[in-house]
N, C-alpha and C positions, 0 to 999 in steps of 0.2 A: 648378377643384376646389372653390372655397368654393362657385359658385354653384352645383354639385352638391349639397354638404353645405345648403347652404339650404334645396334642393328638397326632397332627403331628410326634414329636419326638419319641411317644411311638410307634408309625408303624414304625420307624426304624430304630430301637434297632440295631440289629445286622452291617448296613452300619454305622449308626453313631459310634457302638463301633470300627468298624475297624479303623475308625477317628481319637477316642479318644484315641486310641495303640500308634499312634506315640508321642501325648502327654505325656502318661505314660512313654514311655520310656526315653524321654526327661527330664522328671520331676524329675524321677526314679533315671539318674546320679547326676542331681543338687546336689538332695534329699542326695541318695547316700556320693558324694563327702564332703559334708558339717559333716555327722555324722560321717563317718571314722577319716576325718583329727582333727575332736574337740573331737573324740575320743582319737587320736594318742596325741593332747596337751596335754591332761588331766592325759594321764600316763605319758608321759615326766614329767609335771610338779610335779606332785607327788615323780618320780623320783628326779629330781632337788632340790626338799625343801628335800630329805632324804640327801643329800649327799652335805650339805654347813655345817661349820658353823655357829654359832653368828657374829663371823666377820671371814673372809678369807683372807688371807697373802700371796700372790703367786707373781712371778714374774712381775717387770711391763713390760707390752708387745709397750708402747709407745702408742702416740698419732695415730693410724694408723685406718683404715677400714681392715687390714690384717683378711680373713676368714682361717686364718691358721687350719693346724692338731692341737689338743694338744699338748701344750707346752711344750718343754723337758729342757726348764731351770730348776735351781732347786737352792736351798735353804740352807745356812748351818745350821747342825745340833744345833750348839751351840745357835741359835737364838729362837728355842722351851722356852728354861729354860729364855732366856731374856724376851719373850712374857708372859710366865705364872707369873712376877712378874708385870706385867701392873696394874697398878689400876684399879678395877670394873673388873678384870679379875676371873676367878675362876679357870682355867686349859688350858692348848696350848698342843696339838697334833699335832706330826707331819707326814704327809702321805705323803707316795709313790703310786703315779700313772703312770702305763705301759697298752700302749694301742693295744699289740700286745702280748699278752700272751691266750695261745689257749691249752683246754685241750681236749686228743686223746683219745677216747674211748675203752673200752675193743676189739672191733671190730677192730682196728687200723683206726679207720674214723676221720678225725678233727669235734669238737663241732663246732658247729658256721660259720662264714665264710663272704661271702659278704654280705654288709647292718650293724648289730647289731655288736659290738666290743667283743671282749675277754681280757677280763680285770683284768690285776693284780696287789694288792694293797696290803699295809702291814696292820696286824692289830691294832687298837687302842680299849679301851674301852670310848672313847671323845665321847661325844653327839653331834648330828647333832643341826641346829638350835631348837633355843626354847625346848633346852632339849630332841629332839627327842630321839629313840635309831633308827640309820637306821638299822638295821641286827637282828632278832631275830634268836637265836642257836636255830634250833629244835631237833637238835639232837648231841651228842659226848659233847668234848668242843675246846673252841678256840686255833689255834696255839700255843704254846709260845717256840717253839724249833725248828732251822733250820731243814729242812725235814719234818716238818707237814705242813699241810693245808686243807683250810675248802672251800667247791665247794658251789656256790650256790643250793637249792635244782632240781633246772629245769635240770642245767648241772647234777649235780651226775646222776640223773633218765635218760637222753640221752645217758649218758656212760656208764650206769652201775655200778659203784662203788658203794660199800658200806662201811661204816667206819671200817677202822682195813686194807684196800684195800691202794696196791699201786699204784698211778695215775701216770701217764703219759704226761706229757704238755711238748710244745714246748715255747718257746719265742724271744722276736726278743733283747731280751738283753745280755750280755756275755756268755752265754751258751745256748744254743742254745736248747736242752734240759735237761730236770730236771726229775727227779721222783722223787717223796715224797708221804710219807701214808698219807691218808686222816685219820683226827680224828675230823668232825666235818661236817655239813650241817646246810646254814645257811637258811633265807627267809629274802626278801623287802617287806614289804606293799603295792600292787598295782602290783608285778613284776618288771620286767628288759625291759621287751619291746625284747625279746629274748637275750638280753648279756649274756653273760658268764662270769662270777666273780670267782675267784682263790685268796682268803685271803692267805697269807702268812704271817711270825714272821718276825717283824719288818728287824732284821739283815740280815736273807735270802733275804729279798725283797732288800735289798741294796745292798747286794752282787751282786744280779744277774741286777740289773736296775742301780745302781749309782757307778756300776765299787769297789765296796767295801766304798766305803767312805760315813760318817757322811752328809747325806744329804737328801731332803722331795722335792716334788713337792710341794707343801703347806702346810700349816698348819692350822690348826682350833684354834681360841681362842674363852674360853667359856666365855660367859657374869657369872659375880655373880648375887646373886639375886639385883634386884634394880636397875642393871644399863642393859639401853636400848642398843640395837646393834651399833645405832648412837654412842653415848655419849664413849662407847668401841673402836668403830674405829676409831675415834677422840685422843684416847690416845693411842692408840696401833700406829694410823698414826705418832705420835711423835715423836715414837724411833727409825723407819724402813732408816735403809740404803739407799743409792740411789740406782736407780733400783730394787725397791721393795713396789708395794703398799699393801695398804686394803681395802679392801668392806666389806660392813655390808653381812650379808647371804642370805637374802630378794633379794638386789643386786645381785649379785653371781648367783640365782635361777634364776632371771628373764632372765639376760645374756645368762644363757647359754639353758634357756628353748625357749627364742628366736632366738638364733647363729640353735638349733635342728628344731624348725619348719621352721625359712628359708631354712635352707637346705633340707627340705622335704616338702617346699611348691609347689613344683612339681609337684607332687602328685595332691594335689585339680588344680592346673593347667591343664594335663594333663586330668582330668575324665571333668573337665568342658567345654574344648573342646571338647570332644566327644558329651557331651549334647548339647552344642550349633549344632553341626553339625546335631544330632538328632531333636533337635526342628526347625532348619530350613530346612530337608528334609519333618520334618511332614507337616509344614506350606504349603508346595504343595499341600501334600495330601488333606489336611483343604478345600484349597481354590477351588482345583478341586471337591469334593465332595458337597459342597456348591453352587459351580457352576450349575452341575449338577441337583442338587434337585430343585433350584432357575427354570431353565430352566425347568422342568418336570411339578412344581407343578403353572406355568405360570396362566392356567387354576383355580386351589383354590386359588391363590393369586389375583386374576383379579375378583372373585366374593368377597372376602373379600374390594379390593376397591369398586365396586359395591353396596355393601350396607355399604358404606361410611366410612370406614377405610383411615384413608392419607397415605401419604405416610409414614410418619415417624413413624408410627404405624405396618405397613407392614416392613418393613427395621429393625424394635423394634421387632416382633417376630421371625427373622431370627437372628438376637443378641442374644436375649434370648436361643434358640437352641444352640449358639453357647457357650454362657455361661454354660451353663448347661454340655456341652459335658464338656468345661475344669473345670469346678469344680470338675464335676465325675474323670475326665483325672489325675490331679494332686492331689486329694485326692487318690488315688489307685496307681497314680506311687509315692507319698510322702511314701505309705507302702512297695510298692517295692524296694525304696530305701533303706530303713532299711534293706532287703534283701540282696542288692546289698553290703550295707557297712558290714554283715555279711560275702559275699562271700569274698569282699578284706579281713576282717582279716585274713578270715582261706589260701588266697594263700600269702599271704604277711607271713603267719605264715608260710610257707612251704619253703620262704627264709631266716627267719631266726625270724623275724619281730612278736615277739608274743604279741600279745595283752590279750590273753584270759584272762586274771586276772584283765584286766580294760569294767567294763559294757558299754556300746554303749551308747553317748553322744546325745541325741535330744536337742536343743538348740530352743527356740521362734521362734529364726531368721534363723532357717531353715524351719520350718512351715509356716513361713511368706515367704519367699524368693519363696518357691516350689507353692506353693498357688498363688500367685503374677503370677510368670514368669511364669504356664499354662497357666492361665487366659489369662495373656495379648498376648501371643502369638495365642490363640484360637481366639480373639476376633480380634486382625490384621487383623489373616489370616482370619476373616469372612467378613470382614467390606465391601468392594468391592463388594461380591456376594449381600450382603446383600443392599448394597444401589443401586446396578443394580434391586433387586427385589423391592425397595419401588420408584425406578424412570418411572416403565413401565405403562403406561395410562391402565385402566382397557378395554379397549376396543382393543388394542396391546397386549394385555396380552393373550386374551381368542386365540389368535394363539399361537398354540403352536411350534413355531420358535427359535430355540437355537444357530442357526448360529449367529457369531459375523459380526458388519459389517465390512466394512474397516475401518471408522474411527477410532475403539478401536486397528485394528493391528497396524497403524499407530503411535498412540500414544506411544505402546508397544514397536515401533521400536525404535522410540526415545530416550526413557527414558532408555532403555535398551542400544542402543549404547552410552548413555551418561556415563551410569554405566559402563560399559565395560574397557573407554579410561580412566575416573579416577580411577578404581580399577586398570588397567596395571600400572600408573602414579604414584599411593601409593605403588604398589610391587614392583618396580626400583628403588624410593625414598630409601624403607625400605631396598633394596638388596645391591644397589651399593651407594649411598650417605648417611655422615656420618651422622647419625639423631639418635638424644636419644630414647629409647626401639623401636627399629629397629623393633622387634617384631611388635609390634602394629598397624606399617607401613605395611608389610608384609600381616599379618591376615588380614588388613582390606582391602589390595589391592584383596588379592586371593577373600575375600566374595564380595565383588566390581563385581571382572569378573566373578564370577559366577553367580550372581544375573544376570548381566547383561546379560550374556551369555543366560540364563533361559529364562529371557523375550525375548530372538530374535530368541529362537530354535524354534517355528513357519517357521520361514522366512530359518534359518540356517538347519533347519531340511528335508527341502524339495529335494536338491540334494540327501539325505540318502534313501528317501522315495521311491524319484523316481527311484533308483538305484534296491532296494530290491525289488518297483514293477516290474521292468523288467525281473527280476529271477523270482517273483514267478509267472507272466504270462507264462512264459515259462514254468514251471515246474507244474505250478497246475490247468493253464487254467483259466477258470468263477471265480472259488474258489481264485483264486489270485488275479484276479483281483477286486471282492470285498473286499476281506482284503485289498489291496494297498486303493482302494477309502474310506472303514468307515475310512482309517487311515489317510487320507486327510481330509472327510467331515468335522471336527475342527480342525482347522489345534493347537490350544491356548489348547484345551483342549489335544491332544495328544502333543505338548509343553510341558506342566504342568506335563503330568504325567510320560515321557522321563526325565524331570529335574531331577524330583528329586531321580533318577537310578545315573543320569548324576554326580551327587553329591557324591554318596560316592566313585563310579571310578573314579573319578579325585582323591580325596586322595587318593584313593591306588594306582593309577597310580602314583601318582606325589613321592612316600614312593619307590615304585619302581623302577622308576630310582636314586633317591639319592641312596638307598642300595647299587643297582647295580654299581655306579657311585663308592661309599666309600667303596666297596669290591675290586674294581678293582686298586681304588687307593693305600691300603693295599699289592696290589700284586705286583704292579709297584714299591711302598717303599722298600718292603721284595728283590725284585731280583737285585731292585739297588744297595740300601746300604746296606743290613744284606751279611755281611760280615765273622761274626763266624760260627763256626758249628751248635752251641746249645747254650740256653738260657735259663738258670733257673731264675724262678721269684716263687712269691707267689702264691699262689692257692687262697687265700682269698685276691688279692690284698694289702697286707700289708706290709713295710719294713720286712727282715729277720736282723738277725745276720750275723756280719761282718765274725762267727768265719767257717759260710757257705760258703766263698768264701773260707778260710783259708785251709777246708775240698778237696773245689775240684781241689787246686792246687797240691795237694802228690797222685791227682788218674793217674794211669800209662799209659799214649798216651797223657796225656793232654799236650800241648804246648805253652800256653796262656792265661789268666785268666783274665778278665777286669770286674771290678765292676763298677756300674752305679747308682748314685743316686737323687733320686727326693727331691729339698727344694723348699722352698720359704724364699725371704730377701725382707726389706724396703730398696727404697731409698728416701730418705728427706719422707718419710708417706706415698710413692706412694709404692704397692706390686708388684714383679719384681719375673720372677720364676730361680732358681739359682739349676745348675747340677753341680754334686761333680761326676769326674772323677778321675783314674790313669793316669798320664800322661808317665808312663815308658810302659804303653799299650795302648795307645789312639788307635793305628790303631785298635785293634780288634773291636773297635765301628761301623767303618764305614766309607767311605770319606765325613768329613766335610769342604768347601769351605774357605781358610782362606780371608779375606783381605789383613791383615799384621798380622807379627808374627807369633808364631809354638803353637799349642797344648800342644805338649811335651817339655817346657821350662816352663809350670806354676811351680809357688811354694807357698810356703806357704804364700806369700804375696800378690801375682799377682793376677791376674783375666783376663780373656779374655771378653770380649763384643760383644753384637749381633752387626751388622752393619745397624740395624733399632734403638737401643738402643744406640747405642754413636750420631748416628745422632743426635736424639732428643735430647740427655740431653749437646751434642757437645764436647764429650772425643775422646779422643785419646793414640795411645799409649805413655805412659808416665804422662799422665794424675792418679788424685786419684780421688777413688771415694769410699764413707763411706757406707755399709753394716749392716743393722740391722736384727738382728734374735733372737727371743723373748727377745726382752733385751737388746741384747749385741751388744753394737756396735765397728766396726773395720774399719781401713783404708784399700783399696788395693789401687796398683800398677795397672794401664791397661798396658800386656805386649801382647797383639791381639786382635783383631779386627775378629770376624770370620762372614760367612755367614750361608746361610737356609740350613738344614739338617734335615732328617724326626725325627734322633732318638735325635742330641744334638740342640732342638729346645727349646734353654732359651735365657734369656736376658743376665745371666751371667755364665761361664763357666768357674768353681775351681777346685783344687785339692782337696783330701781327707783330708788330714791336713787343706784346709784353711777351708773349712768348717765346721768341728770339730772346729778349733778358735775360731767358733760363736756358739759355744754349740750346735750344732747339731749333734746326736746321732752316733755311728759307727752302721748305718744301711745302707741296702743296696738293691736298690730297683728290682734292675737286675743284675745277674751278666752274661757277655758275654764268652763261652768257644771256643777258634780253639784247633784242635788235630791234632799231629804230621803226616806228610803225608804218611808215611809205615804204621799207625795203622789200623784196620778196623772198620767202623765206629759204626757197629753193636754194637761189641765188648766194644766201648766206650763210648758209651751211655748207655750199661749195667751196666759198671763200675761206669761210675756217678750217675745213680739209685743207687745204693747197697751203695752206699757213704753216700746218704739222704735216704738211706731205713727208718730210728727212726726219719726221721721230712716229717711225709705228709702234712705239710704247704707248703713245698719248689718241685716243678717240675724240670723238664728236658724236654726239646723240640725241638725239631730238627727246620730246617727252616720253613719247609709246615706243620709240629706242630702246631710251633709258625703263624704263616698265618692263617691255620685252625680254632685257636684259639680266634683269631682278629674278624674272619668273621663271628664265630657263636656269640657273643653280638649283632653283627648287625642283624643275623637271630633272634636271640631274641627278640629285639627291632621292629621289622619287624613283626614278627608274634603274637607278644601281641597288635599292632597297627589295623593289618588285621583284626584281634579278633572284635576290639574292633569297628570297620571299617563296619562290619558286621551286624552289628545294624542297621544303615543307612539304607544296603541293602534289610535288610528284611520292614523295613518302607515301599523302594522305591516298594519291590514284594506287599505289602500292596495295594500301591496307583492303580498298575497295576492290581490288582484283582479286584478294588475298581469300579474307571474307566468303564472295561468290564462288571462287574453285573450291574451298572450303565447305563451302554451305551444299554446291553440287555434290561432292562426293555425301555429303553426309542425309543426302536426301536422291541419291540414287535409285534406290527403288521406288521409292514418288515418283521420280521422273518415266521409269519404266513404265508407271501404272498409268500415269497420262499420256506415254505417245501408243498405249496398249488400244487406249478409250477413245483413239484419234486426234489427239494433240499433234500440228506438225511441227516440225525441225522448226520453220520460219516462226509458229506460232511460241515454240520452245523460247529459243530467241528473244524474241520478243520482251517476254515475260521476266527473264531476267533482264533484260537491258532496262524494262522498265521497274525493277527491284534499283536497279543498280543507280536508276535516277532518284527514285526517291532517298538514297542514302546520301547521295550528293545537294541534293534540293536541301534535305535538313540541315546537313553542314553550313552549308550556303545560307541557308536563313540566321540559323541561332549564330555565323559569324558574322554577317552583314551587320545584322543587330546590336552583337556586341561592339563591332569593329565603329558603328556609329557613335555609342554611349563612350569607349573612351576617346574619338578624336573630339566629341564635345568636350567631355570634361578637360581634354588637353588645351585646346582652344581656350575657354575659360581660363586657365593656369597662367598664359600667356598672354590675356591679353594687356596688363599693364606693360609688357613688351611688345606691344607694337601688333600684335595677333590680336586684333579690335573687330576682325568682322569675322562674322561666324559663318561657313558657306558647304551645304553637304553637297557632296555630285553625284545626286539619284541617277541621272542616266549614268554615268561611271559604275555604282554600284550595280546598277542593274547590269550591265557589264557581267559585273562578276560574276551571276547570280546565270545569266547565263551560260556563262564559261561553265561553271559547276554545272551545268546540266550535258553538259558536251565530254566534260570530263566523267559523268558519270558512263554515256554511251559509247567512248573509248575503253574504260574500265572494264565491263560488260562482254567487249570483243572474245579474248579469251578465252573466259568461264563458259560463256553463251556458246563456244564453237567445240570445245570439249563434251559439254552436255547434249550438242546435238549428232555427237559422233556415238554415243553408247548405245550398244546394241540392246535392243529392247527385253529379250525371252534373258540375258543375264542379268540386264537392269531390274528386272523383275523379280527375280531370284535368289536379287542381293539379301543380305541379314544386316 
């Protein structure tokens, strides 16, 4: 029996490989996904053990879950020389770390930018743990005199420099920029993962990061020989001040190797949605292709019961097939994968994100995982065809009748509308009631009404059907009207192979309107509340220097200057996001809504409050409430109460000084400019370029700049999703080609009897191409549809975040709706050029 089922499979190589494509590519992301991101560990953590000590002295940040920026507390200098007299100590360094230092290349182009950091530190000769050296000099030598500095080698080689060269960087610390000669290039073992590193001489680095004074982000204490990291932190913990602990380096690594892959667990999130979406578009294809063959080969399976195969033996080599496809399937998209995870580093490297100096991670348990998750979804999707072929009496069999009856639609309707009302039931849960990883609610409600939706497009499909039949009778005559009918004769099988089109248009329909929803809302915020002329911010997203606002208030029309900046504070351990305003310029912010109280009456002790945030915590004006920010903790004063605002939408709202109080940096994450109303505005937006002409960190942007700006991340976000969206589609053109050479062979002598009765080749043609539209039109419809009903209800979800306008893009969708018809007459090509090659007196002939 198996060397049957072998043979069988061996005639058909080419329909089963189309099969096993949706597998591979499914497998492919899995596959994919898992090497990349155990890739991305692997240099993080290599990163991470270079850059700890034996034990690590840094600020304590509190008992919190705070996923803060890096820390800008800092350390007095005097505490280095108390550390290196620790017992079992052997030496204490002390380092300066700056996470907004960015060097500009001979080109004038910034190194670096979103994603990877530019990093500026002072030099030490201190060993990293266990005696490492993190930094080998490959060339010049190190610092030791304000105005030198040594670039990592990746940055030198981006910018150009060479040693005896003066560089050029920017920073977001009191100077805003700097130049100094390079006399040194250094290297990491493993690389940076694309950062940027800018060593500097101790003093310099203080000068420009700790405002001039005697001060270390942390410090490194070196173990002597004999004593363990433990047994060190244990006595170094002894001496330490309050608000200041130590971690062993081990510690330290692990923290902050894991604070980097949560935050870019994303990542494996995002590609493994894609693969799921991919292996359950495939799963159609499976199961129709399976169908199909089951139905065709009715006749060799009825003589195989015949001479006394059971049923479970029959049903056993239709498994077997189907095994065989996902072994091949997932051993070839498992090699894919390593392709795929090739492709992410090199674009990931092209935002900044370089990996090339760490080799690509295969791990057991992605072999196992890829392997696994073909299989079992090849064999799902077989299981049904396969036990409809070992359930049919071998004398039922020898008809060769592939009609279902009603009972099975019946069934299908059932089960299907059951899926339907509990996936809408899990997507309202997860959208509008408050339920932990809402996601999860969400994702499984949408696969819920897909599923479900899939199984009743039979029934749901038939208004679409009938509607296109009525155009193309009109328009194509005979020829229409057998395409309308073969596209009825199964009603399950033209179902099945509509779904799974239906599937990837419903994401991008549904990606569609949120865009369009979140661009419009963007525009609605901008014409509200932007209020200035012009908006500088960072180009790489990064705090600037305060001394950049200080720049564009002496430029000549300006009449207003409001700096704007982004914290975060604890309060009692809970993280609360906290805006540092001017209050002698509030208005140029925007109208914020007050309850009680003024804006421009904060001071250095006050605070103002959301009016969702004093509810909860039940403050009021007059009320104190205690502020922590890496460390340090302070009382305010509530002296307002404010409401929702698109731009000053925090829990708590400080002035510049109070937030400075809590050692937050003089950085500045926007600053907002109006200009005098006799100036011209041309004129003044030139002047503020030529202001920042020596920091291409820092922009200028007028209002539909700034708007413009906003809208293309979400075009970004949109068209890497489409990309990626596109996959799906080509699956679904897969199942549609599949299907039609399918449906041809199994209607052969049909085709014989009509080009007998004078049907031509062109008209043959035709005919399926216009089969092959309406399978796509349907897709098209019931995803367009769906794809609308979830980006509303998304929309809705969000809009107390800011997604306040609701906005569909008919012409977009119609777009797509298009496409699907284009995709269906490529589809079509194929089937349609095979059909019209069969010779007629055999087509005739056929059994």
């Amino acid at each position: 029996m198996l060397r049957a089922s072998w043979k069988s499979l061996m005639a058909r190589k080419l329909r089963l490989f189309m099969s096993a494509f949706a597998i591979i590519l499914g497998v492919a992301f899995v596959a994919g996904s898992f090497v990349f991101t155990d890739t991305l560990g692997r240099s993080f953590d290599s990163i991470m053990s270079s850059t700890v000590g034996d034990v690590v002295v840094r600020p304590a940040v509190g008992d919190t879950d705070l996923e803060e920026e890096p820390s800008t507390a800092t350390l007095p200098g005097s505490l280095v020389a108390t550390l290196a007299k620790t017992p079992g100590a052997a030496r204490a360094d002390g380092n300066i770390t700056n996470f907004g230092t960015f060097v500009v290349g001979k080109n004038g182009k910034l190194i670096g930018g979103f994603g990877p950091p530019g990093i500026g530190v002072n030099f030490t000769d201190g060993p990293a743990a266990k005696g490492l050296q993190p930094w080998s000099l490959t060339l010049g030598d190190w610092p030791d005199a304000p105005g030198e500095v040594v670039l990592d080698d990746k940055t030198a080689d981006k910018a150009g420099y060479l040693v005896g060269e003066k560089v050029n960087i920017v920073t977001s610390g009191s100077q805003p920029q700097v130049e100094a000669r390079l006399v040194g290039i250094a290297s990491m073992d493993g690389g940076l993962a694309g950062a940027s590193v800018t060593i500097f001489e101790t003093s310099q680095a203080q000068q420009l990061f700790t405002e001039g004074k005697d001060l270390y982000s942390d410090i490194w204490v070196t173990a002597a020989d004999g004593t363990s990291q433990q047994e060190l932190r244990d006595a170094v913990a002894a001496s330490l001040p309050q608000g200041v602990e130590a971690v062993t380096g081990d510690t330290a690594a692990d923290q902050a190797a894991s604070d980097v892959q949560e935050a870019l667990g994303f990542i494996t999130t995002f590609l493994l949605i894609f693969a799921g979406v991919a292996l359950v578009v495939g799963s159609f294809l499976i199961v129709n292709t399976f169908s199909i063959l089951v139905a065709q080969r009715s006749r060799e399976l009825a003589l195989f019961r015949a001479l006394g195969s059971t049923r479970r033996q029959v049903a056993r080599s239709v498994l077997f097939e189907a095994f065989v496809i996902g072994l091949v399937g997932s051993v070839i998209g498992l090699g894919m994968g390593i392709v795929i995870a090739m492709g992410i580093r090199v674009l990931f490297g092209r935002f900044g994100l370089d990996l090339s100096e760490q080799a690509l991670i295969i791990e057991p348990r992605t072999i196992v995982v890829s392997l696994v998750v073909g299989l079992v979804v090849t064999l799902v999707a077989a299981y049904l065809p396969a036990r409809k072929a070992g359930k049919v009496p071998p004398v039922a069999a020898m008809r060769d009748d592939a009609v279902l009856a009603e009972s099975g639609m019946r069934g299908r309707t059932i089960v299907g509308s059951f899926l339907t009302v509990v996936g809408a039931a899990l997507l309202g849960t997860g959208l509008f009631v408050d339920v932990p990883n809402p996601t999860y609610w969400v994702g499984g409600g949408i696969l819920g009404v897909v599923l479900g939706v899939a199984l009743i497009s039979p029934l749901v499909g038939r208004p679409v059907i009938a509607g296109i039949g009525w155009i193309y009778r009109r328009v194509f005559g005979a020829v229409g009207l057998m395409a309308q009918q073969n596209a009825q004769r199964n009603p399950r099988r033209t179902g099945a192979t509509a779904s799974a089109l239906m599937i990837g248009v419903t994401l991008v329909s549904m990606m569609a309107v949120f865009g369009a929803s979140a661009k419009a809302s963007i525009d609605k915020a901008v014409n509200r509340e932007f209020v200035a002329d012009y908006v500088v911010s960072s180009a790489v997203g990064m705090p600037f220097s305060s001394e950049v606002t200080n720049r564009l208030t002496r430029v000549e029309g300006v009449e207003e200057v409001a700096a704007f900046r982004w914290d975060a504070v604890s309060v009692k351990g809970d993280r609360a996001g906290a805006i540092g305003i001017d209050p002698d310029h509030v208005g140029v912010l925007g109208p914020t809504p007050m309850v009680t109280g003024r804006l421009d009456a904060l001071t250095p002790t006050s605070v103002s409050v959301s009016q969702e945030r004093a509810t909860a915590d039940s403050l009021a004006v007059g009320s104190t409430v205690e502020l922590t920010r890496s460390g340090t903790t302070k009382p305010f004063t509530v002296s307002a109460v404010h409401g929702e605002s698109a731009l000053l939408d925090s829990d708590f709202l400080l002035s510049h000084a109070a937030l400075e109080s809590l050692g937050a940096p003089k950085t500045d994450s926007f600053v907002f400019v109006t200009r005098k109303a006799e100036t011209v505005p041309a004129q003044v937006a030139r002047d503020l370029d030529r202001a920042l002409a020596d920091l291409p960190v820092v922009t200028v942007k007028d209002q539909d700049e700034f708007a413009d700006e906003q809208r293309s991340q979400i075009n970004q976000m949109l068209y890497l999703i489409y990309a990626l969206l596109g996959l799906a589609v080509i699956i679904a053109i897969l199942g549609i080609i599949n299907t039609l050479a399918l449906s041809v062979i199994e209607r052969t002598r049909e085709i014989g009897l009509l080009r007998a009765v004078g049907l031509s080749r062109r008209q043959l043609k035709r005919m399926l191409r216009l089969e092959s539209i309406v399978i796509a039109l349907l897709g098209a419809a019931l995803g367009v549809g769906l794809g609308v009903a979830f980006g509303v209800a998304l929309q809705r979800s969000l809009s107390d975040d800011g997604i306040d306008v609701l906005a569909v893009p008919w012409p977009q969708l119609a777009l797509f709706v298009g496409l699907a018809g284009l995709v269906g007459i490529l589809a079509a090509w194929w089937p349609g050029w095979r059909a019209a090659k069969l010779d007629i007196l055999r087509a005739v002939t056929t059994e």
